[in-house]
BAZABA-391361 format. One record per residue (C-alpha): residue in one letter; y, x, z. Coordinates in steps of 0.5 Angstrom, whole numbers, always signed. Layout:
REM BAZABA-391361
+------+-------+-------+-------+
: resn :     y :     x :     z :
+------+-------+-------+-------+
:    a :     Y :     X :     Z :
...
+------+-------+-------+-------+
//
This chain:
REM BAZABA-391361
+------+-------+-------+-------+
: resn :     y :     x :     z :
+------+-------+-------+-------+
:    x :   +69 :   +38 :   -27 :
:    x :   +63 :   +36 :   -23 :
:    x :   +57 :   +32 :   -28 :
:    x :   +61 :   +35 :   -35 :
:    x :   +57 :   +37 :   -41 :
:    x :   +58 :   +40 :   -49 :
:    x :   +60 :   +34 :   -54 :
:    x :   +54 :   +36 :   -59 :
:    x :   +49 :   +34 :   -52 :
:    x :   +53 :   +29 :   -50 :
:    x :   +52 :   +25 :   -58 :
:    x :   +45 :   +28 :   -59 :
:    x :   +43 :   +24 :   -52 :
:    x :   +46 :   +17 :   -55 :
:    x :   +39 :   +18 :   -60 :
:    x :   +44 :   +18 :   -65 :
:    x :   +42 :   +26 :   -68 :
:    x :   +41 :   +32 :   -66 :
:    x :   +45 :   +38 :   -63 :
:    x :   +46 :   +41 :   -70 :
:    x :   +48 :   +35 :   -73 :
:    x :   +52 :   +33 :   -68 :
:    x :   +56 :   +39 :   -69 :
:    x :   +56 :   +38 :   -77 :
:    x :   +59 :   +31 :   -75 :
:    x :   +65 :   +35 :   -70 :
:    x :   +65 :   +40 :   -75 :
:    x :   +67 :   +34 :   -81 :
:    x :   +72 :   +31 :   -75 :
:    x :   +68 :   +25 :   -75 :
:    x :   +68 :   +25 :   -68 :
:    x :   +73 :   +23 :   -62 :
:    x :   +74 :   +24 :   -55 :
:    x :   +79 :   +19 :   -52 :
:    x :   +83 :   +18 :   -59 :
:    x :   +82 :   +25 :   -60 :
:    x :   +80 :   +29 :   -65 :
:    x :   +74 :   +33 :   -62 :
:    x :   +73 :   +40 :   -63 :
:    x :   +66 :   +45 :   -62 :
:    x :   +65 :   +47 :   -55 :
:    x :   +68 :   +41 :   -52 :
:    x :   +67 :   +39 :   -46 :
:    x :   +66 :   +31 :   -44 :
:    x :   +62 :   +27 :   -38 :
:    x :   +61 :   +20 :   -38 :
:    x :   +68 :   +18 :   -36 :
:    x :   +71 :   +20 :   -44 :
:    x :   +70 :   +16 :   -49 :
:    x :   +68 :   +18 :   -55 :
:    x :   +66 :   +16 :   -61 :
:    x :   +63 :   +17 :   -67 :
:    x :   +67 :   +14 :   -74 :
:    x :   +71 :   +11 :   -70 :
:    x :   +64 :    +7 :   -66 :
:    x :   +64 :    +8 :   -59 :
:    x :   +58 :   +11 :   -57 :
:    x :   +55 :   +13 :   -50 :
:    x :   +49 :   +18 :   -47 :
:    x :   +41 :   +12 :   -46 :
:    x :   +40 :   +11 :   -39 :
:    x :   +35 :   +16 :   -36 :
:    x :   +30 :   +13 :   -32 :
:    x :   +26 :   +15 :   -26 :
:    x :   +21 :   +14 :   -23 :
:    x :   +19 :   +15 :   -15 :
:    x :   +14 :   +16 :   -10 :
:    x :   +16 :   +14 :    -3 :
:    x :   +12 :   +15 :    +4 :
:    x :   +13 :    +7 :    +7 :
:    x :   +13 :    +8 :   +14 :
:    x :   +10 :    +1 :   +17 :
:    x :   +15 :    -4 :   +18 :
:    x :   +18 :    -4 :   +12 :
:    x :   +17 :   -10 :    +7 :
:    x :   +16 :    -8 :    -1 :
:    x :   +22 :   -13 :    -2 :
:    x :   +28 :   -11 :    -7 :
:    x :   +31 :   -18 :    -2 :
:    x :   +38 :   -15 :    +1 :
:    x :   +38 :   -21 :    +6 :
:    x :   +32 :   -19 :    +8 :
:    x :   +32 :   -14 :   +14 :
:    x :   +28 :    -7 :   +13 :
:    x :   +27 :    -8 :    +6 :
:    x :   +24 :    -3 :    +2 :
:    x :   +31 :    -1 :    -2 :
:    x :   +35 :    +0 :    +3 :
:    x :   +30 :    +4 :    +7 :
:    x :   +30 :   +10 :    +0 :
:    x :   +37 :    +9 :    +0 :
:    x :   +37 :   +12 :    -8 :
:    x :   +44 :   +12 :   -10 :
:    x :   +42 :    +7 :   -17 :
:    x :   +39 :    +0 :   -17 :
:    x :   +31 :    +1 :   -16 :
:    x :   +26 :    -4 :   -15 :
:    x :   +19 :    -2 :   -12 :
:    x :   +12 :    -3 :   -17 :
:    x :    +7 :    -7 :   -14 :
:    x :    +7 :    -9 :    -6 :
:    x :    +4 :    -5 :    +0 :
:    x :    +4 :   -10 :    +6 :
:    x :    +9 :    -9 :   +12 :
:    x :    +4 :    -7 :   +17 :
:    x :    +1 :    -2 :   +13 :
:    x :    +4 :    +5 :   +10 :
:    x :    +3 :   +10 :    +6 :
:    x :    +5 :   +11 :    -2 :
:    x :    +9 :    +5 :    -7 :
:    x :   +12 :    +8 :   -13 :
:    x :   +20 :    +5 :   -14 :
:    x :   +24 :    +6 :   -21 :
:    x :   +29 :    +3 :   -25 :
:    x :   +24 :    +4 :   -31 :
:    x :   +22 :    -4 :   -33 :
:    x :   +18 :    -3 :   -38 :
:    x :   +14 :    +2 :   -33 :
:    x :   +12 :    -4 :   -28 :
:    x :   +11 :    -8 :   -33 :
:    x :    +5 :    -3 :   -36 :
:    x :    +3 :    -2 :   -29 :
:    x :    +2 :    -9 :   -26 :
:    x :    -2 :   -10 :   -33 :
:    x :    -7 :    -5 :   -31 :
:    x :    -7 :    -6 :   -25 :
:    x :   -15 :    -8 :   -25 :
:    x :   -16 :    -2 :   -28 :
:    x :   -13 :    +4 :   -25 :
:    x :   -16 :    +7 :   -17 :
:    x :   -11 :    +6 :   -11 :
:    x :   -15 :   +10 :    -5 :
:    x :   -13 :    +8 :    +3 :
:    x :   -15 :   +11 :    +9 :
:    x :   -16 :    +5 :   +14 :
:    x :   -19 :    +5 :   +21 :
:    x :   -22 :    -1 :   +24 :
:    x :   -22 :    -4 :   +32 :
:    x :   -30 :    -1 :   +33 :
:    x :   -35 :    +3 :   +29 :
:    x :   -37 :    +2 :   +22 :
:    x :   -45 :    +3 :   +19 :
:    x :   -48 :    +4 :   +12 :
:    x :   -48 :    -4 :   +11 :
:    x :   -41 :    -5 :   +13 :
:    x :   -40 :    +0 :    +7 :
:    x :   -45 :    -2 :    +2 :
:    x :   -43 :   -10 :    +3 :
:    x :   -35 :    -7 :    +2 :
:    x :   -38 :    -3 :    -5 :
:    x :   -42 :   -10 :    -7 :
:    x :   -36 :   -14 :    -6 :
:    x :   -34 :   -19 :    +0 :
:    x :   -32 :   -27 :    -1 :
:    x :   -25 :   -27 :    +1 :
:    x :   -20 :   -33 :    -1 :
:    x :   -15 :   -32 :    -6 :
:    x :    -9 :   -35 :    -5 :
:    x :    -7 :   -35 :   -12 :
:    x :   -12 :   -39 :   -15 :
:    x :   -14 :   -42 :    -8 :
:    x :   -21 :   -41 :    -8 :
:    x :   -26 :   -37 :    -6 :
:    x :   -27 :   -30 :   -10 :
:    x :   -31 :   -24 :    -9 :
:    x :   -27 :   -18 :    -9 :
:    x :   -30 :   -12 :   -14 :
:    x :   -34 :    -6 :   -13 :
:    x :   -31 :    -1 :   -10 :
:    x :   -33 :    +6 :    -7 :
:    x :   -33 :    +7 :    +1 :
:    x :   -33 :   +14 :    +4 :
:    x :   -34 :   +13 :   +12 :
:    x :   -31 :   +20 :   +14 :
:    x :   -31 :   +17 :   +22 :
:    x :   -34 :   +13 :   +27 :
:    x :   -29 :    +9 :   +26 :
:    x :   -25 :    +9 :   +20 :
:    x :   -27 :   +11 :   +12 :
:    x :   -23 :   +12 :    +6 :
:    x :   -24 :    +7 :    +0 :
:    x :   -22 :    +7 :    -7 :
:    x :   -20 :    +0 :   -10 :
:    x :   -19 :    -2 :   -18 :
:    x :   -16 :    -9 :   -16 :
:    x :    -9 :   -12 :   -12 :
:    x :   -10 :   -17 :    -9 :
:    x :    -6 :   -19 :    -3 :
:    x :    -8 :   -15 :    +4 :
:    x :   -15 :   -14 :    -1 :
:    x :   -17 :   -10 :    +5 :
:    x :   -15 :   -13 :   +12 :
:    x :   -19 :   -20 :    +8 :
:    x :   -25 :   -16 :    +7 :
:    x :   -25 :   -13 :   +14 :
:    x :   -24 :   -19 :   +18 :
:    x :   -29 :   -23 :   +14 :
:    x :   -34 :   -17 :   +16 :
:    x :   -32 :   -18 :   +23 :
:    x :   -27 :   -12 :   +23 :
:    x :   -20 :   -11 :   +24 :
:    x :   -16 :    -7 :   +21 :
:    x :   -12 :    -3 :   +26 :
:    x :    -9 :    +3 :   +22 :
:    x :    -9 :    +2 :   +14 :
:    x :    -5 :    +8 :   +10 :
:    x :    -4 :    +9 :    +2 :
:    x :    -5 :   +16 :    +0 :
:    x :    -6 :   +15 :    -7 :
:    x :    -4 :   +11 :   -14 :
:    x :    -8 :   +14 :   -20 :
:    x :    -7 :   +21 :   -20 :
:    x :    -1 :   +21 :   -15 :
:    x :    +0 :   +23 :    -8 :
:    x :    +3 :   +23 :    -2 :
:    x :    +3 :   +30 :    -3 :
:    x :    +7 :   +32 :    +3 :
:    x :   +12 :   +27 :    +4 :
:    x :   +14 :   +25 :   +11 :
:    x :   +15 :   +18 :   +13 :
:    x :   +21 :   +16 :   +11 :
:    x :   +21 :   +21 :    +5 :
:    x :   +21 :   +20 :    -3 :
:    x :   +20 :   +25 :    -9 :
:    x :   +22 :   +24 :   -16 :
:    x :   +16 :   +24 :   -21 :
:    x :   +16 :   +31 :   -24 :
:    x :   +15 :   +31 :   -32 :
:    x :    +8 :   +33 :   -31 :
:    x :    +7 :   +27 :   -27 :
:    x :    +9 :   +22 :   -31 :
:    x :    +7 :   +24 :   -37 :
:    x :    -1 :   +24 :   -33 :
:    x :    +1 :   +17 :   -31 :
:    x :    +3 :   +15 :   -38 :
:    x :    -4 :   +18 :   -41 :
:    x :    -8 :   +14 :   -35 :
:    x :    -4 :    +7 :   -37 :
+------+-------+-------+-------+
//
């Protein structure tokens, strides 16, 4: 049977022991799977009921945790009723909720996960950790396009509904028209709002990095779970 696994793994998964003592606790027949007295070398999956001195007990939850290329169009939105939302376009088999926003024009890189206490951290910090896009504007940039978008532009901020000046930041101009920029602040279409009040419109805007994380090679469309390295570099940065 499919998703099956040895009882002394399935207790230790609880949090309750570790694999020799769940074996010691099956051994003292203190240990029932489905009214049964247990025995060492069964097998259970997450159908059986099995309890421990007669208290039911069940493996924690496993989280995981994301990277999605968004195509454009999508909208980063757990909303069922809204159509082109983010989670029916991933498609994961569990409920997930993506972490922060990318606008429905741009694409590129979003994090999702069914961990809360890790969006709760991120949106914490969000003023504190690098997001990089790439972005292409409608005509040619120069060197004081890039050093008033590193100085700060004054944009409004819908939040406080005022006017602000957005951070520091650190612009790289790869081409006549397009350049690379990394962030440390989220506010709602940061970028757009900057270019357009420098007098540029953004024509193609793309997510290629949140922290240490990449796109590495996904195709639109496409998401890859966090590798145990990732998450743990994750966790560091945060």
């Amino acid at each position: 049977m499919e998703n099956q696994m040895r009882l002394n793994n399935y207790i230790s998964s609880t949090g309750r022991c570790s694999r020799r003592e769940a074996d010691t606790l099956i051994e003292e027949k203190r240990v029932k799977v489905n009214g049964v007295i247990a025995v060492l070398g069964m097998r259970v999956n997450e159908e059986d009921e099995v309890c421990v001195d007669d208290l039911p007990i069940k493996p924690k939850k496993k989280f995981v945790t994301l990277a999605y290329y968004k195509p454009a169009g999508i909208t980063c939105t757990s909303e069922p009723d809204i159509k082109g939302n983010i989670i029916d376009a991933v498609n994961y088999p569990e409920r997930i909720f993506p972490i922060g926003r990318l606008d429905k024009e741009s694409e590129g890189l979003i994090l999702l996960t069914n961990d809360g206490s890790i969006v709760n951290q991120i949106l914490r910090s969000e003023n504190n950790h690098e997001k990089e896009y790439l972005v292409y504007v409608h005509k040619p940039i120069d060197r004081e396009f890039k050093y008033q978008m590193e100085q700060g532009v004054e944009i409004f901020n819908p939040v406080k509904n005022e006017m602000t000046i957005t951070q520091p930041c650190k612009v790289r101009i790869i081409g006549e028209k397009n350049f690379k920029i990394i962030l440390k602040q989220g506010l709602n279409r940061q970028i757009r709002r900057m270019c357009s009040a420098l007098g540029y419109k953004v024509v193609y805007l793309k997510r290629i990095r949140i922290m240490n994380l990449t796109l590495d090679n996904l195709n639109k469309g496409q998401y890859r779970i966090l590798s145990d390295d990732e998450y743990n570099e994750l966790m560091k940065q945060l």
